[in-house]
VMD Tcl script that builds the backbone (N, CA, C; Angstrom):
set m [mol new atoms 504]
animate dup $m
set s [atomselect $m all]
$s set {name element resname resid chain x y z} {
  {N N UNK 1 A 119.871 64.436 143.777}
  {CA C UNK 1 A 119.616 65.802 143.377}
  {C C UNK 1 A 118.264 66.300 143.888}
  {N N UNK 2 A 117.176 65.391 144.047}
  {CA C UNK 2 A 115.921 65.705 144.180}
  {C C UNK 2 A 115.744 65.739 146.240}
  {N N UNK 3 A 117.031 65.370 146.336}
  {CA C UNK 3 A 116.556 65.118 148.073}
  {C C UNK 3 A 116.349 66.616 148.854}
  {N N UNK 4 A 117.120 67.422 148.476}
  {CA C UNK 4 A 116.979 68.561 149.074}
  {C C UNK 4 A 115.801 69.123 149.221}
  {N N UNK 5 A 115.111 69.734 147.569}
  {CA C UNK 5 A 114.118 69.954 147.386}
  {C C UNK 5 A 113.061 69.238 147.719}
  {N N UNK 6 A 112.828 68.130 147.951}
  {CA C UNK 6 A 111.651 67.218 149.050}
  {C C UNK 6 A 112.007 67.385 150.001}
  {N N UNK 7 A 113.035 67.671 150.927}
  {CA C UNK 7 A 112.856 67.592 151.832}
  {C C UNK 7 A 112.545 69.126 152.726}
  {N N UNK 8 A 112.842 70.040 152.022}
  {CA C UNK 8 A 112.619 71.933 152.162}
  {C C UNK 8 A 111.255 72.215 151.764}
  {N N UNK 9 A 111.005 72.221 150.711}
  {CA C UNK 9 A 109.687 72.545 150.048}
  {C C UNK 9 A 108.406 72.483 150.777}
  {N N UNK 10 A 107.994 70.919 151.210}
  {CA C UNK 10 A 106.526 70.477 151.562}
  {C C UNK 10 A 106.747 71.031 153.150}
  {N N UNK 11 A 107.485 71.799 154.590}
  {CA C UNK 11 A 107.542 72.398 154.940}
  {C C UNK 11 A 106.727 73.852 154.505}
  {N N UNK 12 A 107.798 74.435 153.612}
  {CA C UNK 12 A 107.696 75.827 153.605}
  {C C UNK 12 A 106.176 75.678 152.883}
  {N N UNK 13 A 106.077 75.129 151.603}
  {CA C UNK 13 A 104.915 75.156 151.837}
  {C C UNK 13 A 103.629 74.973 152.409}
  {N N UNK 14 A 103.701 74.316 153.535}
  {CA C UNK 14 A 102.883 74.092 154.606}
  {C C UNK 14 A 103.174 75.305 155.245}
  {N N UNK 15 A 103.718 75.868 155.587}
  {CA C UNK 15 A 103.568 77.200 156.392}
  {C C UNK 15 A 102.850 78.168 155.614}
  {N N UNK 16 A 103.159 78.232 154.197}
  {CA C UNK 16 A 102.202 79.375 153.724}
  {C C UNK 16 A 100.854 78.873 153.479}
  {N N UNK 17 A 100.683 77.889 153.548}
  {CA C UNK 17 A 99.358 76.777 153.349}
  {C C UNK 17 A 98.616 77.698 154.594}
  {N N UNK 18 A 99.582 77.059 155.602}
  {CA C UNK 18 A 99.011 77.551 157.181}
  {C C UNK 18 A 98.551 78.814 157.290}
  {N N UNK 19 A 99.313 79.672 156.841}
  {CA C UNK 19 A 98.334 81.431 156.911}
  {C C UNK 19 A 97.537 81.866 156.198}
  {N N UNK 20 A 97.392 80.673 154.797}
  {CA C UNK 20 A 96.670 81.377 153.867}
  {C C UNK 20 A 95.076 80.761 154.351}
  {N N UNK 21 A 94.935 79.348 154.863}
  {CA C UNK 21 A 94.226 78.495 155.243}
  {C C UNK 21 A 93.264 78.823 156.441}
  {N N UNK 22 A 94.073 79.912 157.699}
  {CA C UNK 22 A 93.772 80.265 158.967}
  {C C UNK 22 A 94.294 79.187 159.811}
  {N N UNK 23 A 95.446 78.603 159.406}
  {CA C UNK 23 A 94.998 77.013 160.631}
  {C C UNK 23 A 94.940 75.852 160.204}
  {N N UNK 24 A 93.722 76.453 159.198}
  {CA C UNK 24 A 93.287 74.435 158.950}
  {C C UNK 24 A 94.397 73.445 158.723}
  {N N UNK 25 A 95.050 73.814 157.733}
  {CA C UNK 25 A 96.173 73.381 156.895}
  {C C UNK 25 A 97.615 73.198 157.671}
  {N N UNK 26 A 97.574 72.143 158.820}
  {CA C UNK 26 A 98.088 72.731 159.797}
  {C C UNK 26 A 99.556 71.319 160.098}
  {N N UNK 27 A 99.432 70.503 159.158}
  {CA C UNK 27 A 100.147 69.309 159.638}
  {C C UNK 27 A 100.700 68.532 157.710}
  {N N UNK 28 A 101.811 68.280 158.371}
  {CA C UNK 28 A 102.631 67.139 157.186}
  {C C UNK 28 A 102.694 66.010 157.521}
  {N N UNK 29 A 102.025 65.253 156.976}
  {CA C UNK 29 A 102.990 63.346 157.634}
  {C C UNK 29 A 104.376 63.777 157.435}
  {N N UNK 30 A 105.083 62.579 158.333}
  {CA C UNK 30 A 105.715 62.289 158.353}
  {C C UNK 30 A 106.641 60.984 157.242}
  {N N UNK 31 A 107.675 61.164 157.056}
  {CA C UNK 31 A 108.025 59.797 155.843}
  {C C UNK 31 A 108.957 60.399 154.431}
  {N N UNK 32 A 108.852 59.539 153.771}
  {CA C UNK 32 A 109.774 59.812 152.616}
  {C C UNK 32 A 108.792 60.187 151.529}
  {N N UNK 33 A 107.358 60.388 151.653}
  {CA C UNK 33 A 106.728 60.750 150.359}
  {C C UNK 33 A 106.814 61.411 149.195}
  {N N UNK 34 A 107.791 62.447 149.789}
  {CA C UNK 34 A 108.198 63.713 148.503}
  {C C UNK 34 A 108.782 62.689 147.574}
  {N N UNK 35 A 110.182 61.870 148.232}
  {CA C UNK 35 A 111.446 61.244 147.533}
  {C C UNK 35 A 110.816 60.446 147.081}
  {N N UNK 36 A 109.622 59.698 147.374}
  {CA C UNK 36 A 109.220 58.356 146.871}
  {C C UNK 36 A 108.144 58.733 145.246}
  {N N UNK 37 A 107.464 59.875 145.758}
  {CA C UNK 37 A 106.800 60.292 144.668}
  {C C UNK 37 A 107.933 60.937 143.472}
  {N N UNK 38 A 108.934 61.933 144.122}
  {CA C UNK 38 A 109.576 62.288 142.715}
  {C C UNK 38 A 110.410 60.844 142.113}
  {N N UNK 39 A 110.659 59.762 142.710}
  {CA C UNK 39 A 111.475 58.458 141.871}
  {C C UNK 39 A 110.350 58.160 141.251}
  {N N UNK 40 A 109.250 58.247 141.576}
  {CA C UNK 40 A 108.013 57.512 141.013}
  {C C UNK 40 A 107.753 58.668 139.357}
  {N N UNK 41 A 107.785 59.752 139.993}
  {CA C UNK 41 A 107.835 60.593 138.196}
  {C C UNK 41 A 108.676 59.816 137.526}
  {N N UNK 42 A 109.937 60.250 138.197}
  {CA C UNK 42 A 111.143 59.307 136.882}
  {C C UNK 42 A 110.732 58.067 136.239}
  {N N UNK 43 A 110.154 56.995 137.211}
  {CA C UNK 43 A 109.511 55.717 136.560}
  {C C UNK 43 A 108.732 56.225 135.832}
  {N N UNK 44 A 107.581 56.852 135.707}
  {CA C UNK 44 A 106.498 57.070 135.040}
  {C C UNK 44 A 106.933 57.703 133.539}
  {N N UNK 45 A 107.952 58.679 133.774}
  {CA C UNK 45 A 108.700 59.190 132.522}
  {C C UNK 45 A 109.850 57.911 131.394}
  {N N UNK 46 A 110.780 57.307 132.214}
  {CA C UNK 46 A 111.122 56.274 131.753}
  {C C UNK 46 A 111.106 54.665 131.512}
  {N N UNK 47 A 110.141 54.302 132.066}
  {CA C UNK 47 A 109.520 52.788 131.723}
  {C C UNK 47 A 108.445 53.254 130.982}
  {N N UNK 48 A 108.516 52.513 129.984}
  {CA C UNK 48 A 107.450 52.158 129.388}
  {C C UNK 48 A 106.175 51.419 129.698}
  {N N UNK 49 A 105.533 51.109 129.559}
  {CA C UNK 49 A 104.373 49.914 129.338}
  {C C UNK 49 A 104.431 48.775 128.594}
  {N N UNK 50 A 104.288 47.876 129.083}
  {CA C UNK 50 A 104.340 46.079 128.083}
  {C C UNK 50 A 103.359 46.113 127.354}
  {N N UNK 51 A 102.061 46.364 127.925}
  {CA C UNK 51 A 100.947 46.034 127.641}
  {C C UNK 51 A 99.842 46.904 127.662}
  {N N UNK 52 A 98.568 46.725 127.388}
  {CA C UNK 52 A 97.637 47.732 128.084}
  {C C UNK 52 A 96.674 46.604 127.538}
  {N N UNK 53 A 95.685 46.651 128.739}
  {CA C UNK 53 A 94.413 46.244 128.941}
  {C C UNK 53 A 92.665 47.522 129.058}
  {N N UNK 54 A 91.564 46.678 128.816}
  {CA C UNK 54 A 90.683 47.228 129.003}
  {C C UNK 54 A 89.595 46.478 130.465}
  {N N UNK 55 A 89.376 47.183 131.433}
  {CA C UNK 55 A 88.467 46.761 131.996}
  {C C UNK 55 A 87.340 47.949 131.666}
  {N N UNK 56 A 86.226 47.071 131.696}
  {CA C UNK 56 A 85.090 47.711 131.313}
  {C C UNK 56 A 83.579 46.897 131.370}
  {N N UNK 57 A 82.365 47.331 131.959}
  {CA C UNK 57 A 81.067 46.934 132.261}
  {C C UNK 57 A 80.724 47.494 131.063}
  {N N UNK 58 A 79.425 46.317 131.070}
  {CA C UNK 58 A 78.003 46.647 130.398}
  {C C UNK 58 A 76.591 46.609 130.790}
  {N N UNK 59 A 76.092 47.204 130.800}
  {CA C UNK 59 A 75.055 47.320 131.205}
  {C C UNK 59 A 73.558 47.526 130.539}
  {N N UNK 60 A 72.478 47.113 130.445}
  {CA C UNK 60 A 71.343 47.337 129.673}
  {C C UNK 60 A 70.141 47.773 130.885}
  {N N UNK 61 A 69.544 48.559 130.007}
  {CA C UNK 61 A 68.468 49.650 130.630}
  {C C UNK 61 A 67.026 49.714 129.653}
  {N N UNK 62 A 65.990 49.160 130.311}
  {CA C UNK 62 A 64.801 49.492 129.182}
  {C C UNK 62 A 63.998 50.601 130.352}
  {N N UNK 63 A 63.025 51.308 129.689}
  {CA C UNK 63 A 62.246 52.132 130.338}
  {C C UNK 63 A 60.905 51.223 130.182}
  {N N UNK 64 A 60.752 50.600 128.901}
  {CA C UNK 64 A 59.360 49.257 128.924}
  {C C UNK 64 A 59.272 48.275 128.554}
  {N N UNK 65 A 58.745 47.559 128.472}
  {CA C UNK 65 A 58.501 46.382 127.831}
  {C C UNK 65 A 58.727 46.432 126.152}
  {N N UNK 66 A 57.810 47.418 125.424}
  {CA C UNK 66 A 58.175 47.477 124.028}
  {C C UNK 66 A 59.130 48.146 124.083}
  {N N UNK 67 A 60.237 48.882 124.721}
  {CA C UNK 67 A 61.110 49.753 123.567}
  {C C UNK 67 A 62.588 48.553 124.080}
  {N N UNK 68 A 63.464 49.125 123.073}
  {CA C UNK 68 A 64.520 48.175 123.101}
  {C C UNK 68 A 65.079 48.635 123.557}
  {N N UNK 69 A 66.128 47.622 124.862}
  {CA C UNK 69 A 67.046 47.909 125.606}
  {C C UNK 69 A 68.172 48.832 125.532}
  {N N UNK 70 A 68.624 49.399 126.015}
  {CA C UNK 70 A 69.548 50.890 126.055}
  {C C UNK 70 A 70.995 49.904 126.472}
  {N N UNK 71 A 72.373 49.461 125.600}
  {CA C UNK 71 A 73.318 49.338 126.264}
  {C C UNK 71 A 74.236 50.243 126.159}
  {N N UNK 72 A 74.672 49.914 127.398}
  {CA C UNK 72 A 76.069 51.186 127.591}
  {C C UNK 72 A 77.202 50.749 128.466}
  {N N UNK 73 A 78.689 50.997 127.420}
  {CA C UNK 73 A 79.295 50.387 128.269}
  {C C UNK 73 A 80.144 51.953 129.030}
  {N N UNK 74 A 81.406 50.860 129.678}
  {CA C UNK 74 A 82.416 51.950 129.991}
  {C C UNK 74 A 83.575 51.302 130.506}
  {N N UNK 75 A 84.291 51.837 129.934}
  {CA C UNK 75 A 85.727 51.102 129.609}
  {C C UNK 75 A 86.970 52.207 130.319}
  {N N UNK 76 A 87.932 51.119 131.118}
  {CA C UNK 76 A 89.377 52.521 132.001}
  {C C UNK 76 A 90.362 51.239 131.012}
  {N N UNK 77 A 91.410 52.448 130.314}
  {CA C UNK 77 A 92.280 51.493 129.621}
  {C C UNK 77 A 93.462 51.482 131.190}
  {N N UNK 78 A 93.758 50.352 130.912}
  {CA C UNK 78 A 94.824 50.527 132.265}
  {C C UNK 78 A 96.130 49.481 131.227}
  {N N UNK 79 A 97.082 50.039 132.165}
  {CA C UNK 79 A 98.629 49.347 131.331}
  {C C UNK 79 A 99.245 48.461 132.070}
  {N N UNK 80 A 100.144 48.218 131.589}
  {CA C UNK 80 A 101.004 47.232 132.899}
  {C C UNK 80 A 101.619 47.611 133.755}
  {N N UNK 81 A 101.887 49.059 134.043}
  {CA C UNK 81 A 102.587 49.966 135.605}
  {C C UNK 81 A 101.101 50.085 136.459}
  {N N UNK 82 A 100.179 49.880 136.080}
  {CA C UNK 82 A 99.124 50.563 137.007}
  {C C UNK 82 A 98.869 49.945 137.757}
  {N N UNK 83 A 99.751 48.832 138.386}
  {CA C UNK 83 A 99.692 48.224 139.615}
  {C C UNK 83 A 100.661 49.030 140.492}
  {N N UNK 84 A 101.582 49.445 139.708}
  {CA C UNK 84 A 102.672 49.946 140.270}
  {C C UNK 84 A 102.533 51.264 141.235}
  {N N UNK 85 A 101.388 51.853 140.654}
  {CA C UNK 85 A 100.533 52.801 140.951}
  {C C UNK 85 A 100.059 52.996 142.315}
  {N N UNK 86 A 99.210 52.096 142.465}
  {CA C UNK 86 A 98.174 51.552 143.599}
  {C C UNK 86 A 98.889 51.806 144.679}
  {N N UNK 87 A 100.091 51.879 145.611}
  {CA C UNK 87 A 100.412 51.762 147.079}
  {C C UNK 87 A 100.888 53.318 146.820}
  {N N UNK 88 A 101.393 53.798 146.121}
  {CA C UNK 88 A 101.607 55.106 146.360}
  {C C UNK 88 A 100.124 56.336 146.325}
  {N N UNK 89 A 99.423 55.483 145.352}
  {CA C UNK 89 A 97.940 56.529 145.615}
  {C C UNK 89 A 97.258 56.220 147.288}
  {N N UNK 90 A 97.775 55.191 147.460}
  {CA C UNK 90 A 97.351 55.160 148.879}
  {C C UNK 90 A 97.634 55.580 149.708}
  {N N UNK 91 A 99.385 55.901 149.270}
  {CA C UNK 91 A 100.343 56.798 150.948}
  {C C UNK 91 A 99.311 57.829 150.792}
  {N N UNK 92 A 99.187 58.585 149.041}
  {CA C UNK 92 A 98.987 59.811 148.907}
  {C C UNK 92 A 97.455 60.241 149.360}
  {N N UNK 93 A 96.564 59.097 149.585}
  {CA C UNK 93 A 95.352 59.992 150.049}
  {C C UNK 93 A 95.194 59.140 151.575}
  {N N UNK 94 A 96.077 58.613 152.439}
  {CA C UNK 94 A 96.276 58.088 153.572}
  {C C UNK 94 A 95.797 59.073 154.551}
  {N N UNK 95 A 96.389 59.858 154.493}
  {CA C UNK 95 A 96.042 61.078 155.425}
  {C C UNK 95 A 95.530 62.565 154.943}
  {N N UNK 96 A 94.278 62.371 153.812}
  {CA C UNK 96 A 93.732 62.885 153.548}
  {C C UNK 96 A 93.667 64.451 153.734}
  {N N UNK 97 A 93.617 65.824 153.687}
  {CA C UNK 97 A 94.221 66.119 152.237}
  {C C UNK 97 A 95.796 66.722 152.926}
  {N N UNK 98 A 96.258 66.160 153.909}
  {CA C UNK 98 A 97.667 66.598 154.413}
  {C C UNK 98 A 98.819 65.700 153.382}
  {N N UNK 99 A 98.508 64.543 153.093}
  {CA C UNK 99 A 99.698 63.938 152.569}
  {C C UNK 99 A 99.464 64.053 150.768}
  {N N UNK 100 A 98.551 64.685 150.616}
  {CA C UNK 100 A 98.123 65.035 149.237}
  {C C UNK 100 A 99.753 66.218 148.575}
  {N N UNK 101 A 99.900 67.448 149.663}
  {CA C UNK 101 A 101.164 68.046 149.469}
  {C C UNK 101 A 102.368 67.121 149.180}
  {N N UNK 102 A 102.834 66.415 150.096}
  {CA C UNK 102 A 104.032 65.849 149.899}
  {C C UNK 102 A 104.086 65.402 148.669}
  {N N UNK 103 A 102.974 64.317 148.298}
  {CA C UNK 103 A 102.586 63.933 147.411}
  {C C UNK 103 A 102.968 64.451 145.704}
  {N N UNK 104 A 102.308 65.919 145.474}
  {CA C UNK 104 A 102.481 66.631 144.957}
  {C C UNK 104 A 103.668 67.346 144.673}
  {N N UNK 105 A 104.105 67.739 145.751}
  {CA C UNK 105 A 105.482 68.116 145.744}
  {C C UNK 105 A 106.572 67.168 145.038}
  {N N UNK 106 A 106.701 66.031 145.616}
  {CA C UNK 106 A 107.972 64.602 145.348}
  {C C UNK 106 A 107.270 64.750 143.782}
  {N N UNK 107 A 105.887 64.549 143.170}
  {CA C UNK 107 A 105.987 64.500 141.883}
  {C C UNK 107 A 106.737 65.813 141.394}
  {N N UNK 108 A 106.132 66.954 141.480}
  {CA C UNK 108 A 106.804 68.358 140.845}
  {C C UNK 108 A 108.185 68.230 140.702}
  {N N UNK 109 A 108.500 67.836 141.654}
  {CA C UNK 109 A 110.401 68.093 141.617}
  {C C UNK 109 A 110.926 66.823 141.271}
  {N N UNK 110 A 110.345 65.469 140.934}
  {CA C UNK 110 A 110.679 64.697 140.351}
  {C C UNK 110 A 110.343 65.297 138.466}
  {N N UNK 111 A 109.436 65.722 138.074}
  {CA C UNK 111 A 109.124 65.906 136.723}
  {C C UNK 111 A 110.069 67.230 136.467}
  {N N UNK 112 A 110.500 68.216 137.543}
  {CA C UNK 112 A 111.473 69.511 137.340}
  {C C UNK 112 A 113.022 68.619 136.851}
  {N N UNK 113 A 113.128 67.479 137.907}
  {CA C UNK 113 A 114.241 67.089 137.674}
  {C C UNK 113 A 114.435 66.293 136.446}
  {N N UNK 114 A 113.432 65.777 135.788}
  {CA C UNK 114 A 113.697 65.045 134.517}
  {C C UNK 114 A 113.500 65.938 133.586}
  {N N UNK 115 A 113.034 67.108 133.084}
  {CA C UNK 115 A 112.881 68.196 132.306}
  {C C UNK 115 A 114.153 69.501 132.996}
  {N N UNK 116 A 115.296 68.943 133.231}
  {CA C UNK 116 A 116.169 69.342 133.671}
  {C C UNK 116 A 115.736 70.916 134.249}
  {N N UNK 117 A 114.922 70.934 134.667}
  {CA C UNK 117 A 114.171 72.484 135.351}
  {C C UNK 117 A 115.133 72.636 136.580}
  {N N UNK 118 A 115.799 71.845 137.102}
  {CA C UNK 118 A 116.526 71.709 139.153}
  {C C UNK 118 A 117.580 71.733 138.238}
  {N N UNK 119 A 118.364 73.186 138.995}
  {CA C UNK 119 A 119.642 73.551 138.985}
  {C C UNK 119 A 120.810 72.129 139.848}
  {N N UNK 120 A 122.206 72.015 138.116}
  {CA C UNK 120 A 122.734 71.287 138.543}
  {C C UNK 120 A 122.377 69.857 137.654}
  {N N UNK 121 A 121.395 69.759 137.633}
  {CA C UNK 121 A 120.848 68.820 136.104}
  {C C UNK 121 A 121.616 68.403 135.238}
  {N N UNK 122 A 122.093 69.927 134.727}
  {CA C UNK 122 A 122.580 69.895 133.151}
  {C C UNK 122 A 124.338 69.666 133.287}
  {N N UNK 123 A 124.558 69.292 134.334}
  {CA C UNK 123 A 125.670 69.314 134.912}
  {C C UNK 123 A 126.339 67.815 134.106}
  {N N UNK 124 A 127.329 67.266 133.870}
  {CA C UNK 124 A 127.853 66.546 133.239}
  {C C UNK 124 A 129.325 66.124 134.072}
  {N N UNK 125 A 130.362 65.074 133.534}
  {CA C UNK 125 A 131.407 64.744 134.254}
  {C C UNK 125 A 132.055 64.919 133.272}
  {N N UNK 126 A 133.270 65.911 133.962}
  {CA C UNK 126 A 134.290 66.487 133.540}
  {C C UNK 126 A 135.384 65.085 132.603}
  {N N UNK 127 A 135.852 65.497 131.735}
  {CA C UNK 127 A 136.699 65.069 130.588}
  {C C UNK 127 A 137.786 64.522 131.366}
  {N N UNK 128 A 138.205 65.050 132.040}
  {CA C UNK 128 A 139.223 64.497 132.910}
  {C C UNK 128 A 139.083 63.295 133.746}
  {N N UNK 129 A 137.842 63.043 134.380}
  {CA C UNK 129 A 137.749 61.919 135.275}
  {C C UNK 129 A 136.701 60.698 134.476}
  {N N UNK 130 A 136.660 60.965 133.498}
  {CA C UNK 130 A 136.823 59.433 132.608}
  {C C UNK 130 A 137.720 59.028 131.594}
  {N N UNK 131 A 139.249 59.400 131.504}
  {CA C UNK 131 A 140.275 59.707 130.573}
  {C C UNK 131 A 140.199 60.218 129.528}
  {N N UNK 132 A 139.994 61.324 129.257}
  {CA C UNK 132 A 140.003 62.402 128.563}
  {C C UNK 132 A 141.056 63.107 128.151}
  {N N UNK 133 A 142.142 63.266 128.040}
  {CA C UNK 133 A 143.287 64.588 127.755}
  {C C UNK 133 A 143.019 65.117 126.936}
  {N N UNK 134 A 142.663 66.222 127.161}
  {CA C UNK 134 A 143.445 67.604 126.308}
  {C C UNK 134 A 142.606 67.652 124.983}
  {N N UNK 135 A 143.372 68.102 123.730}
  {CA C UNK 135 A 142.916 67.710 122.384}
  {C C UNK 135 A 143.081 66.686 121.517}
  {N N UNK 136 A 143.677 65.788 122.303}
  {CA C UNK 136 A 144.091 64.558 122.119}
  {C C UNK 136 A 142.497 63.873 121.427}
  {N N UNK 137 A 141.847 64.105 122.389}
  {CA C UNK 137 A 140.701 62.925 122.069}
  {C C UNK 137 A 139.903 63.752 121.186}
  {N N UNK 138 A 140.277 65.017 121.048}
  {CA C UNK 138 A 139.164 65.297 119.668}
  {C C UNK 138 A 139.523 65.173 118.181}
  {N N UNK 139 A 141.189 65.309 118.424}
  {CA C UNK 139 A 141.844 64.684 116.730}
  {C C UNK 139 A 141.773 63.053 116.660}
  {N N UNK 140 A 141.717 61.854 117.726}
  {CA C UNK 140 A 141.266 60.465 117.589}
  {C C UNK 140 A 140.028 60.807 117.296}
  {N N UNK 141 A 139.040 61.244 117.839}
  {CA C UNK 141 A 137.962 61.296 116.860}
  {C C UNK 141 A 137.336 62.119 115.649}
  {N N UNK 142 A 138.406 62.611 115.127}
  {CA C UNK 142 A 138.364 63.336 114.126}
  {C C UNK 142 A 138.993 61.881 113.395}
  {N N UNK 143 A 140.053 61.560 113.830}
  {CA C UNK 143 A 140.110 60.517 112.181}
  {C C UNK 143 A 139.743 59.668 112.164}
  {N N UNK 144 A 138.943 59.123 113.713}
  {CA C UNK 144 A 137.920 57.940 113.372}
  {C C UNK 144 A 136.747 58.165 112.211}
  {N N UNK 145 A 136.281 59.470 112.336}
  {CA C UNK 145 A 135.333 59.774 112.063}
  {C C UNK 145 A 135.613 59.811 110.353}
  {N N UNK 146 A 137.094 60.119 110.067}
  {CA C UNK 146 A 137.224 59.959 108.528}
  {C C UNK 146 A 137.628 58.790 108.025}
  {N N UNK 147 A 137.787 57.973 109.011}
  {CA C UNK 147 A 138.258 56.764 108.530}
  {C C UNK 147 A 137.068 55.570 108.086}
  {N N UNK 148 A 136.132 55.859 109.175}
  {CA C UNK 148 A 134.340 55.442 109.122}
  {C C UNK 148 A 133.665 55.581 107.436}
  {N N UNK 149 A 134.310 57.376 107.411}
  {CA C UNK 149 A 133.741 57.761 106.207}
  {C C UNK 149 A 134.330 56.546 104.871}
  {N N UNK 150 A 134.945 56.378 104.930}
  {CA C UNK 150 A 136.215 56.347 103.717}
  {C C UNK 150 A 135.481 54.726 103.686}
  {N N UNK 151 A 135.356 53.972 104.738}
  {CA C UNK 151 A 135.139 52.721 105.034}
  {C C UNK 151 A 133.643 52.841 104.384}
  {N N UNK 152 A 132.656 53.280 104.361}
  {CA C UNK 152 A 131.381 53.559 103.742}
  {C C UNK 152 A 131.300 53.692 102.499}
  {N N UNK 153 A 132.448 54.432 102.130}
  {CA C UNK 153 A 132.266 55.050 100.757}
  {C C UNK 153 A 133.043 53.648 99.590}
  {N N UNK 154 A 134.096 53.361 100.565}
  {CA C UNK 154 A 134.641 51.790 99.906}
  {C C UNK 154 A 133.383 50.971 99.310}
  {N N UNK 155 A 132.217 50.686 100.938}
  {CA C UNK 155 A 131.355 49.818 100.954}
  {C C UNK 155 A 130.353 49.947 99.651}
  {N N UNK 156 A 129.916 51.157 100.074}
  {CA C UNK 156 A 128.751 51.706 98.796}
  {C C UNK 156 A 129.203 51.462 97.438}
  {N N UNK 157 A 130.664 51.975 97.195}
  {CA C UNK 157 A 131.197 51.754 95.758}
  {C C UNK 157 A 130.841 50.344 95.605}
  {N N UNK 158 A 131.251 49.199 96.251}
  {CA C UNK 158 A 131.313 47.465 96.307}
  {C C UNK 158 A 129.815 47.567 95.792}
  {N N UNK 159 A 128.880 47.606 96.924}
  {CA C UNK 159 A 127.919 47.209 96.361}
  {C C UNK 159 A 127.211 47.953 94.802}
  {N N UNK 160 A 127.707 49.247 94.520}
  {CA C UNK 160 A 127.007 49.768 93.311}
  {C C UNK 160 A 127.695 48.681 92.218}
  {N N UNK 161 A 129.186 48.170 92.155}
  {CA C UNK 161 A 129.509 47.458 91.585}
  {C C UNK 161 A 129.011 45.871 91.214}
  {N N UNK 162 A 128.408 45.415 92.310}
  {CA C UNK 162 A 127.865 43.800 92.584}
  {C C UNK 162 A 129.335 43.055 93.480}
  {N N UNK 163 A 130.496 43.585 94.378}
  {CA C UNK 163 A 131.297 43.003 94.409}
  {C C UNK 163 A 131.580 43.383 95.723}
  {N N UNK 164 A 129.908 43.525 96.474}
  {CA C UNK 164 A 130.202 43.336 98.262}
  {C C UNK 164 A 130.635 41.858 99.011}
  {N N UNK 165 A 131.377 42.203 99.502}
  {CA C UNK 165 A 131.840 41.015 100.614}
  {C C UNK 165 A 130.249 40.570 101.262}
  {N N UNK 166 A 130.062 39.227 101.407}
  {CA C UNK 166 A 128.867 38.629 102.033}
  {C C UNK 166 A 129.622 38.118 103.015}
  {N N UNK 167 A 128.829 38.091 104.342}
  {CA C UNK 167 A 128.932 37.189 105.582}
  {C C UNK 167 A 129.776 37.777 106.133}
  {N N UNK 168 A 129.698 38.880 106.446}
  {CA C UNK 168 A 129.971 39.696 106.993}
  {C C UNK 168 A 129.975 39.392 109.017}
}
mol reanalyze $m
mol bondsrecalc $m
mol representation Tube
mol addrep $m
């Protein structure tokens, strides 16, 4: 869904880059950066983190002999994707500030496409091509759904009584 839009976009916007710029703004790498950055939103949106760590210095500072040392630290919390990180911040400032667009772009339309913003998103598979008929499958789940009930209400009675089935 996202290929189109990476692959149209960081163009056109390089052309208006180009007139608004005079020139400067005058070149795209070449490569899959858009596609690689918008899969990389999706990761970033759906994996989680295992872990998170702190790296962080300390440091001490006196101005004299009598006054007491000044410490100060400083701490980057980093997680367990932020390795994952590292080769794509590199495509992205590789060719300094030209591959910064693509860059930008593959994220935008990767985060449009998970906040279903890209037409076609909200799109779903038809009832029919995973066996579906008709109204068939909404009265089976209509009396599953009362039969569930009825099965609960059995259960709850058992236990208000003391005379639930164990080991279940």
């Amino acid at each position: 869904m996202t290929l189109p839009y990476t692959l149209l976009l960081p163009p056109l916007i390089s052309i208006i880059l180009r007139s608004l710029t005079f020139g400067r703004f005058n070149y795209v790498p070449a490569g899959p950066t858009p596609l690689l950055f918008s899969l990389l939103a999706q990761y970033h949106a759906a994996v989680p983190s295992l872990y998170q760590y702190r790296i962080g210095t300390v440091s001490t500072g006196s101005q004299s002999s009598n006054e007491v040392s000044r410490i100060t630290s400083s701490t980057i919390v980093v997680t367990s994707k932020s390795t994952n990180y590292l080769l794509p911040a590199q495509l992205a400032l590789s060719q300094f500030p030209s591959a910064l667009l693509p860059a930008a772009v593959g994220w935008a339309v990767g985060y449009a496409y998970r906040t279903e913003l890209i037409a076609g998103t909200r799109w779903r598979v038809p009832g029919w091509m995973v066996g579906q008929r008709g109204g068939r499958t909404a009265r089976q789940m209509e009396e599953l759904r009362h039969r569930l009930e009825a099965e609960s209400e059995t259960e709850a009675s058992a236990i208000s009584t003391g005379t639930a089935r164990r080991g279940r």
